[in-house]
C-alpha positions as CSV (number, residue, x, y, z in Angstrom):
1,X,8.7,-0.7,17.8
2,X,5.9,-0.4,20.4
3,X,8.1,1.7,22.8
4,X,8.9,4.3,19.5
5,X,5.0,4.6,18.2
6,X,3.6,4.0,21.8
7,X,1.6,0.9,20.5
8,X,2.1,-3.1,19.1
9,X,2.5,-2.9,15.4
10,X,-1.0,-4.3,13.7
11,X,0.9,-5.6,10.3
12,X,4.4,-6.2,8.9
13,X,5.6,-4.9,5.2
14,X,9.0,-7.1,4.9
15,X,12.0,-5.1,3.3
16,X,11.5,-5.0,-0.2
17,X,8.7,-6.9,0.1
18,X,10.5,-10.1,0.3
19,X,8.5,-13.0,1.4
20,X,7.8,-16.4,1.2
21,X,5.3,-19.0,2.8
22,X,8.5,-19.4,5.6
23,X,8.5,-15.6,6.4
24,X,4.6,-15.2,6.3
25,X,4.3,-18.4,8.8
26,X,7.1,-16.4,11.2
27,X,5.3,-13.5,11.3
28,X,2.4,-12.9,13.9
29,X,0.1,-10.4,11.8
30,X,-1.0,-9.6,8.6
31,X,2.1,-9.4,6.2
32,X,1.9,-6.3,3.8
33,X,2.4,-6.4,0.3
34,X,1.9,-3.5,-2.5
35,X,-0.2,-4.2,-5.1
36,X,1.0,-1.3,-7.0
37,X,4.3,-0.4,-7.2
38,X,4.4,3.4,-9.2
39,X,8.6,2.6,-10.0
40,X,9.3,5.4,-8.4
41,X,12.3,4.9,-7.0
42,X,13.6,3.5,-10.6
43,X,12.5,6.7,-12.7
44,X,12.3,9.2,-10.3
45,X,10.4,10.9,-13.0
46,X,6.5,13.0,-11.7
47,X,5.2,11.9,-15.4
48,X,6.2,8.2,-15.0
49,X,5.0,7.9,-11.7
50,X,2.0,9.6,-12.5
51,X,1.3,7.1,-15.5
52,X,1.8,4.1,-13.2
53,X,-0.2,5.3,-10.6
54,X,-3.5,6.3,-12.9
55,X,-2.9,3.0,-15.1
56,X,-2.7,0.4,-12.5
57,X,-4.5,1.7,-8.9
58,X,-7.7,-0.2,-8.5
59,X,-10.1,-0.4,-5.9
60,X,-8.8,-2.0,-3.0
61,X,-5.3,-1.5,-4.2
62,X,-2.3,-1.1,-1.9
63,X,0.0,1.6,-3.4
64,X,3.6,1.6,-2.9
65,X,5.5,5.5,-3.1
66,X,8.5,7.0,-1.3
67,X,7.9,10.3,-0.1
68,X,11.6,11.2,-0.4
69,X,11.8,11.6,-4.1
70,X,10.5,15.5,-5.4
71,X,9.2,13.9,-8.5
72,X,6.9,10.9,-6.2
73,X,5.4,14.1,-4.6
74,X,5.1,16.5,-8.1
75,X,2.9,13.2,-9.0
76,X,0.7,12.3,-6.6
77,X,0.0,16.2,-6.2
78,X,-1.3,15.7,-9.7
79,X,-2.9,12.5,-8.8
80,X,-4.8,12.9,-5.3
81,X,-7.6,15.4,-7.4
82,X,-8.1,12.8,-10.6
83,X,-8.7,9.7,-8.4
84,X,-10.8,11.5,-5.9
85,X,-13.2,13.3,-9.2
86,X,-13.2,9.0,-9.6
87,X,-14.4,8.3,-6.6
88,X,-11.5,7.1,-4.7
89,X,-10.6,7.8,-1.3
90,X,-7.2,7.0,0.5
91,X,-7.0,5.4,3.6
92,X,-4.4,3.8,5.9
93,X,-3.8,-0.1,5.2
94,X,-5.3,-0.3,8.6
95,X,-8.3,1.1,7.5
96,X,-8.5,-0.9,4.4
97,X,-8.2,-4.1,6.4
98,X,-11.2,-2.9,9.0
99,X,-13.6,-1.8,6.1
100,X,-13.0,-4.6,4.4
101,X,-12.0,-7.6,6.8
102,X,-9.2,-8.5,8.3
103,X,-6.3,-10.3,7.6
104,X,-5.0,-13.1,9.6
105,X,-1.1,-13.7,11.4
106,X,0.8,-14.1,8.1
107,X,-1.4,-13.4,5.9
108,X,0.3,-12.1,2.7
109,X,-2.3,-9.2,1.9
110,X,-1.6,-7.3,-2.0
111,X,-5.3,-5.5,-1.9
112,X,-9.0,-5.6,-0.2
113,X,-12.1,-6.0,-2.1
114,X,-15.5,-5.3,-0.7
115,X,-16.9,-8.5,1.1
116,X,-19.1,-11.0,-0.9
117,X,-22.5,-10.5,0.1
């Protein structure tokens, strides 16, 4: 991986998101989880992706989509204007993790919240 993108990878999302406290303790960096997960690959329907994306994103939330599928793309078309009028704005998990702290070797990480003051 670090000779393809020219750099060490800085977190891990296991297949399918598959993991357990075994996998998480094997890994040396954050361990990536979705805490959203729009169905799209099920439906593979814009108007039920759309649904799961407005009902269930959060702040903080880690979104899973698969920019393969026409309708994923017809939705968050759709989407990207609603949640920004909201005040959302869309960010690498990187960039979650270093606005809002960051996430230790193995750490199984769903979303970020804003630090407790």
């Amino acid at each position: 991986i670090d000779e393809i993108i020219g750099r060490p990878p800085t977190s891990f999302r296991p297949p399918y998101g598959a993991q357990n406290q075994a996998v998480c303790a094997a890994i040396p960096m954050p361990v990536l989880i979705w805490s959203v997960d729009t169905l799209d690959w099920k439906s593979r329907n814009a108007d039920a992706v759309y649904r799961h994306l407005m009902k269930d994103t959060f702040d903080g939330s880690i979104v899973l989509m698969h920019d393969l599928y026409p309708s994923t793309i017809e939705a968050v078309r759709r989407a990207i204007p609603v949640l920004k009028a909201e005040g959302y704005t869309f960010v690498t998990v990187d960039a979650l993790l270093a606005a809002r702290g960051p996430a230790a070797p193995g750490e199984a990480v769903f979303e970020r919240y804003p630090p407790a003051s």
